[in-house]
C-alpha positions, 0 to 999 in steps of 0.5 A: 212786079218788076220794073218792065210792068204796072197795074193799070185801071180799065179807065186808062188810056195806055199809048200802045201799037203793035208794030208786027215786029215779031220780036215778042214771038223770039227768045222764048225757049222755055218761057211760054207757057200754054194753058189748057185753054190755048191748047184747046183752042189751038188744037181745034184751030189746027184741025180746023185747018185741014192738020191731022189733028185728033185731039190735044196730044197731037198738037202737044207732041208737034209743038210743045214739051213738058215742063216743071213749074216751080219745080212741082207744077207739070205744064207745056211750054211752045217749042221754039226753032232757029238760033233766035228761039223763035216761037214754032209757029212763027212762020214768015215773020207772022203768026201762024195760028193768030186767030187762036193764039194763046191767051197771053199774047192775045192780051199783050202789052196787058196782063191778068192776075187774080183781083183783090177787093172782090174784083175778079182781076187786077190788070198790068201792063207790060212795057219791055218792048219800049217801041211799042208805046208810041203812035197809038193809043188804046184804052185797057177796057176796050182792049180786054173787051176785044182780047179776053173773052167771057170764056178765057175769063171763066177759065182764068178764074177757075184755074186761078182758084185751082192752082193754089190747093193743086200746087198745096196737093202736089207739094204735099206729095214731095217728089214728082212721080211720073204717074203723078206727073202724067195724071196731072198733065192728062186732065190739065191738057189732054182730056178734052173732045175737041168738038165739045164745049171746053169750059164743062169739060175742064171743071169735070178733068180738075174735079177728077184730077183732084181725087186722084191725087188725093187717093195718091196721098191716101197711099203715102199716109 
C-alpha cells in the first residue's frame, strides 16, 4: 500500500468532502478499470436513458477498450478524451452516468479489498487529493452503508474468490491468445440480458468461463 492510502476501520470518522472538482475524473488514460458489474450497471443506465444500447458490447464499443492486466488478465478501461485525458463521460465538469457510476468511484476516497481474519473486506483510504480532507467529516460505515450495495458486495466478493484461480488458469496457459482473450472477455463483460438479474447471471458466465479455459489447457497437455 503506498504513502497516498490507509486502512481504515468502520468506526472511524474520516474528515472528507467532495468539492465537484472533477479532478479525480482526469488523468485516467489507461487507468480505470471497469468490473463486469459497472459495465452492467452503466449499459442498463445508457439504455435507460433513451441510448441505442442493446446490450454490454454496445456500451464497451462507445466508451471503453481492452486491456491486459499484469499482462495476462483481459479487462476494459474508460476511454478518456481531451489532452487533460479526462473520463468519456465527463461531460461539462460532471458525470454523466453518475447514478450508475463505477464501483470505484462510487466508493471514493474508500476502498475495498478482500478481508482477512474471517471478514469479508479490509477497507482503505485514499488521500491523494488532499483538498478533499477538509470542511467535512464522514464515517466509513455510513458511507459504505450508502456507496457499496449488497449486490456490489455479493459481486466483489465472488469475483474476488475467481480472480486468483482465473489468473493461475490463464498464466498456465502462457501467451494469450486471441480465442483465449475474446472467451474470457465475452463471459467477463459481454454475456449478460440486460433486463435480467446480474449476479445469477455472473456466477453462470464464470462457472462457463472456467470450463472453457479448461478444455483450452486439455488441448495443450
Amino acid at each position: 500500500m503506498n504513502n497516498d492510502m490507509r486502512y481504515v476501520s468502520l468506526k472511524e470518522r474520516v474528515p472528507f468532502r467532495c468539492q465537484r472538482c472533477g479532478r479525480c475524473c482526469r488523468n485516467l488514460e489507461d487507468s480505470l478499470m471497469l468490473e463486469p458489474l459497472d459495465v452492467y450497471n452503466i449499459s442498463r443506465h445508457l439504455r435507460e436513458q433513451g441510448c441505442e444500447i442493446l446490450g454490454p458490447e454496445d456500451m464497451l464499443s462507445q466508451y471503453a477498450h481492452p486491456n491486459l492486466l499484469d499482462g495476462v488478465y483481459p479487462m476494459f478501461q474508460v476511454n478518456t478524451v481531451c489532452e487533460d485525458h479526462a473520463c468519456v463521460f465527463l461531460k461539462d465538469g460532471s458525470c454523466s452516468v453518475y447514478a450508475a457510476r463505477p464501483q470505484v468511484c462510487r466508493m471514493y476516497p474508500f476502498g475495498a479489498e478482500p478481508g482477512t481474519r474471517g471478514r469479508d473486506f479490509c477497507y482503505y483510504l485514499c488521500t491523494e487529493q488532499p483538498h478533499h480532507f477538509e470542511n467535512g467529516m464522514v464515517t466509513v460505515n455510513d458511507w459504505l452503508s450508502e456507496n457499496f450495495s449488497k449486490t456490489a458486495r455479493e459481486f466483489l466478493k465472488a469475483h474476488y474468490e475467481l480472480l486468483p484461480l482465473l489468473g493461475k488458469t490463464l498464466r498456465a496457459l502462457g501467451d494469450m491468445s486471441s480465442g483465449v482473450a475474446f472467451r474470457t472477455l465475452y463471459y467477463l463483460y459481454f454475456g449478460y440480458d440486460l433486463s435480467k438479474p446480474f449476479l445469477p447471471q455472473y456466477r453462470a458466465n464464470m462457472a462457463e468461463l472456467m470450463k472453457e479455459l479448461a478444455k483450452e489447457a486439455d488441448k495443450g497437455d
